[in-house]
C-alpha positions as CSV (number, residue, x, y, z in Angstrom):
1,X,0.0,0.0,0.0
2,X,2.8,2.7,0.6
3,X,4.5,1.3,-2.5
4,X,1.9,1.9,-4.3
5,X,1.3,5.3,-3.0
6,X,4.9,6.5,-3.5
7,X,4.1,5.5,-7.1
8,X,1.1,7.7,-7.5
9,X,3.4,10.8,-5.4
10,X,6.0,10.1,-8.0
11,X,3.6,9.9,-11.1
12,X,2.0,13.4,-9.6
13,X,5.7,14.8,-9.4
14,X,6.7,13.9,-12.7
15,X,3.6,15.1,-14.4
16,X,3.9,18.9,-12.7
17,X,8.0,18.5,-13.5
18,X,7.1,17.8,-17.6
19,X,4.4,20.2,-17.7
20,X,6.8,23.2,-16.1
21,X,9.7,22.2,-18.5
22,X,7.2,22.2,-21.4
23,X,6.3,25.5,-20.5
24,X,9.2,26.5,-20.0
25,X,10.2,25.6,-23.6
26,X,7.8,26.7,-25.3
27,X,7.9,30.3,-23.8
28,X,11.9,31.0,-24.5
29,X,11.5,29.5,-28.0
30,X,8.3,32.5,-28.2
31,X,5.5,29.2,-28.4
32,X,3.5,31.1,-26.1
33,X,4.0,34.9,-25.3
34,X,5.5,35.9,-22.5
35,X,3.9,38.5,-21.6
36,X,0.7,36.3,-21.4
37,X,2.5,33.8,-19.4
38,X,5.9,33.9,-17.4
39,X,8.6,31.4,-17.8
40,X,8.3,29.3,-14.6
41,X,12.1,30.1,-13.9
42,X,11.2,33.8,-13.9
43,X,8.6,32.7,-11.5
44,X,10.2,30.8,-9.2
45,X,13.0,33.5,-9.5
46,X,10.4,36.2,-8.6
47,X,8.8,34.3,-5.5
48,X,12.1,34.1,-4.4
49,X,13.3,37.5,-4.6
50,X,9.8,38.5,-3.1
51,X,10.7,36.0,-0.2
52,X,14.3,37.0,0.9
53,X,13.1,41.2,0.6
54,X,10.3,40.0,3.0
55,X,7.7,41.0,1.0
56,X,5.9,37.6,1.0
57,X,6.2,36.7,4.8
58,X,4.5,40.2,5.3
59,X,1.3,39.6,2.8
60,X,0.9,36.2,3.5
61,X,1.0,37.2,7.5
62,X,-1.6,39.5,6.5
63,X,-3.5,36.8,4.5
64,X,-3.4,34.2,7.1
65,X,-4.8,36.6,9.9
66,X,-7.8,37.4,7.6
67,X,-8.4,33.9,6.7
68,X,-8.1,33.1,10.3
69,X,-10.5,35.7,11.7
70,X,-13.0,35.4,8.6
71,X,-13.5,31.3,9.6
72,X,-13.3,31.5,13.2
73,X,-16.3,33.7,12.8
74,X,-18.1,31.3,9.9
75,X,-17.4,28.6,12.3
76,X,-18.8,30.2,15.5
77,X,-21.9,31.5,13.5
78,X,-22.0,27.6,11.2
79,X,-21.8,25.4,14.8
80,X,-25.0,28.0,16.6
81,X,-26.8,27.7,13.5
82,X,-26.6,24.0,12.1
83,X,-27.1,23.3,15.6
84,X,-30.5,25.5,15.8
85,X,-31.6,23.7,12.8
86,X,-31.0,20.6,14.0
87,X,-32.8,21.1,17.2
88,X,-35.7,22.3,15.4
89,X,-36.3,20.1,12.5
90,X,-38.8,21.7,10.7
91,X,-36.9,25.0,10.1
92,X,-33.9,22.7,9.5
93,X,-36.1,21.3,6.4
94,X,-37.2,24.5,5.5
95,X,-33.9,26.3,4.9
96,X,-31.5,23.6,4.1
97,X,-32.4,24.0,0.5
98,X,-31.7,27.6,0.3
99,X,-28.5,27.5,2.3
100,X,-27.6,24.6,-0.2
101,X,-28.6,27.1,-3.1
102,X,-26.5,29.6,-1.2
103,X,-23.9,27.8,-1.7
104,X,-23.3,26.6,-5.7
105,X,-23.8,30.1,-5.5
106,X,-21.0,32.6,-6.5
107,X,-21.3,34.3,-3.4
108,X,-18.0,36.6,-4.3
109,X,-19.9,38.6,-6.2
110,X,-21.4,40.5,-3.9
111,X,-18.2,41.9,-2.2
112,X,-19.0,46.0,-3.2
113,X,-21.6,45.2,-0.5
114,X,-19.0,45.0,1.9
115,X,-17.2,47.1,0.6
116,X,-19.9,50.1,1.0
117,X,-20.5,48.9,4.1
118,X,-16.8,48.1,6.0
119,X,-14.9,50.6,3.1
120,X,-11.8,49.7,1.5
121,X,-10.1,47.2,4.7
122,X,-9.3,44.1,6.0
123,X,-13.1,44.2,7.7
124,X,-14.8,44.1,4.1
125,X,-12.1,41.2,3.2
126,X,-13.0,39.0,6.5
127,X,-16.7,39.5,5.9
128,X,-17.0,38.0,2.2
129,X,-14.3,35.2,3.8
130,X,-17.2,34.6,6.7
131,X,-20.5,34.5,4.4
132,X,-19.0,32.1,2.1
133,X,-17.3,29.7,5.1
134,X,-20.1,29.6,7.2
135,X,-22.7,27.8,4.8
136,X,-21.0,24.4,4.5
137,X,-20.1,24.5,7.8
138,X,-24.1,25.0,9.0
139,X,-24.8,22.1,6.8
140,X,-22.4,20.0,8.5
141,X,-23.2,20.5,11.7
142,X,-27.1,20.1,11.0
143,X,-26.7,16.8,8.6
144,X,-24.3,15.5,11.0
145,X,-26.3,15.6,14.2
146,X,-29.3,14.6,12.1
147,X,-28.0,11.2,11.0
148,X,-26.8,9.7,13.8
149,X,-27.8,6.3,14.1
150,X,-31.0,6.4,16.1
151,X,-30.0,3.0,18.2
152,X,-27.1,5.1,19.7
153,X,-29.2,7.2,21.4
154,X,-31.4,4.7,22.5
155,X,-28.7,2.9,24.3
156,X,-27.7,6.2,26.1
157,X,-31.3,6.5,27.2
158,X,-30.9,2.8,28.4
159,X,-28.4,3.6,30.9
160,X,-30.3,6.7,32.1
161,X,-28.0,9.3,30.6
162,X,-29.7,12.9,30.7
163,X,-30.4,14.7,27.2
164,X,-27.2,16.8,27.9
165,X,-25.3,13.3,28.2
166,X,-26.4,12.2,25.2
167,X,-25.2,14.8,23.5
168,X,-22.3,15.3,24.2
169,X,-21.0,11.7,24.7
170,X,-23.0,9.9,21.4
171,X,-24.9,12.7,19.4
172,X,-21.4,14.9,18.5
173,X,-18.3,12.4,18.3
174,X,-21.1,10.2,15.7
175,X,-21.3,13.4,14.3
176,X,-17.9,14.4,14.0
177,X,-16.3,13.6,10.9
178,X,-19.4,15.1,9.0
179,X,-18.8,18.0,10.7
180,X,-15.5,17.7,10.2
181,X,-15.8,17.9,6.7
182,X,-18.6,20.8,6.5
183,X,-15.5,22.6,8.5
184,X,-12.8,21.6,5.8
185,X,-14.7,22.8,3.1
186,X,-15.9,25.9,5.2
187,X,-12.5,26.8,5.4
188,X,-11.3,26.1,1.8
189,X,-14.4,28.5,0.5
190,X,-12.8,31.2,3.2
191,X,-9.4,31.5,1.5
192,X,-10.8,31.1,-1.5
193,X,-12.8,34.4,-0.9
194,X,-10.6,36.0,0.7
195,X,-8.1,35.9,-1.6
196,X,-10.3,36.9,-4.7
197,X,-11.8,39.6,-2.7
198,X,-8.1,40.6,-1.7
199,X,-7.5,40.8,-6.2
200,X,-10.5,42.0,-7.0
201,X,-10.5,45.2,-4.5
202,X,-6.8,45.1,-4.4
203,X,-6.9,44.9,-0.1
204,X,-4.7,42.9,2.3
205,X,-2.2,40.6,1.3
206,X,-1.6,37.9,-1.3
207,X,-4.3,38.6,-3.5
208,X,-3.0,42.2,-3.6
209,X,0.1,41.4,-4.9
210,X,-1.3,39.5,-7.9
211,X,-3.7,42.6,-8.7
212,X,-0.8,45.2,-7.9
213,X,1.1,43.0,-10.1
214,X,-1.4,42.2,-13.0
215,X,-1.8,46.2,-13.3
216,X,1.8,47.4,-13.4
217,X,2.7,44.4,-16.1
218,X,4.9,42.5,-14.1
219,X,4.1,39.3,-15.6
220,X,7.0,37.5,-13.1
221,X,5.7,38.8,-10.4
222,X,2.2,38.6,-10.8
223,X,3.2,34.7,-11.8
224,X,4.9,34.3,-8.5
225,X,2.6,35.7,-6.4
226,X,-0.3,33.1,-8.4
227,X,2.4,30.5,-7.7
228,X,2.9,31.0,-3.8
229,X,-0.7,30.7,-3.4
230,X,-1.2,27.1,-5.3
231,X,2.0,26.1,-3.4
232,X,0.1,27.3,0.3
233,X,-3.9,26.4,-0.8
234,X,-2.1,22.9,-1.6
235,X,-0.6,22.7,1.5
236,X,-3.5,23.7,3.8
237,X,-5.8,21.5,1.7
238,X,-3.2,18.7,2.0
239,X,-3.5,19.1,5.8
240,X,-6.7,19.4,6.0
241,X,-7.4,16.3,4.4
242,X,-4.4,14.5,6.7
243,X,-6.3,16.2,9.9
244,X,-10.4,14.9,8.7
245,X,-8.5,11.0,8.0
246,X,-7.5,11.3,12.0
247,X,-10.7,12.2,13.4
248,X,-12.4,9.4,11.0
């Protein structure tokens, strides 16, 4: 089995290493434009630069403590509501549709909402970051807690446990890695939106480099900056994934 998965690590390596090396090719032989897409050796050149002037630690700082106050919030207001609408089944049925609608949604688009409302800052940024995180995670929570096996409970009821007891010791760990992932994919909608809000208005931190970059023409840097974020939305993903396999 780990054999087999250093294989598929390997065969993912490989693929990436050919695809940047036929890139690379075909934009110093002028295939492809440059100025429509940067040789990845300018790229990795530019990230690197960026890295050691401390330009990146500093946006991505900036980044992470948006991402991190936009979802702690989307997780506070997902866990009060999914468990609302569990409690109370019929609203639960009524609105799990629309939140589910809500969410195929592209919910970015209405950031100048925030925008008018918080102005030009990190507050307008962490807001976008919270409406779009805090869907999944209310469905989560409220699918979880609604399909726990209904024998569970009955065997806590057996041994005279009190509703609270119930709760807490069979309802939520049965409920966990549902919840679990309604929280990974809470979070991987937040940095998403937080980063194309960060572009789009041109606030905060990684995003803004891309847009300040995409606007002045610096095609390596702008490259760079796109690069640094698939290397770190990889990474968290990665983790995330690593950390939902543990509590299953």
């Amino acid at each position: 089995m780990n054999l087999k998965k250093h294989h598929v690590i390997a065969v993912r390596g490989l693929t990436v290493f050919l695809f940047f090396l036929v890139l690379e090719i075909a934009v110093a032989k002028g295939t492809i434009n440059p100025l429509i897409i940067a040789r990845p050796t300018a790229m990795i050149l530019s990230l690197y630069g960026n890295i050691v002037q401390g330009e990146i630690p500093k946006l991505f700082l900036t980044t992470m403590t948006e991402v991190s106050a936009a979802f702690g919030l989307a997780a506070l207001i997902g866990f009060l509501l999914g468990y609302f609408l569990w409690r109370y089944e019929y609203l639960g049925l009524a609105y799990e549709t629309l939140l589910g609608a809500l969410f195929a949604s592209p919910l970015v688009l209405v950031y100048p909402i925030f925008l008018v409302i918080f102005g030009r800052s990190p507050a307008a940024v962490v807001a976008m970051g919270t409406l779009a995180g805090f869907i999944p995670i209310t469905l989560g929570v409220r699918d979880g807690l609604a399909q726990v096996n209904r024998t569970f409970i009955r065997v806590g009821k057996s041994l005279n446990l009190s509703n609270r007891a119930i709760f807490w010791r069979i309802q939520l760990p049965a409920a966990t890695p549902t919840i679990f992932s309604g929280l990974r994919l809470g979070f991987t909608y937040t940095l998403v939106n937080v980063i194309g809000v960060e572009f789009l208005a041109e606030i905060g931190g990684l995003g803004k480099l891309v847009s300040a970059a995409y606007f002045r023409f610096q095609i390596d840097t702008m490259y760079g900056g796109i690069l640094t974020i698939i290397i770190l939305t990889g990474i968290f993903i990665y983790l995330t994934y690593r950390i939902q396999g543990k509590v299953k």
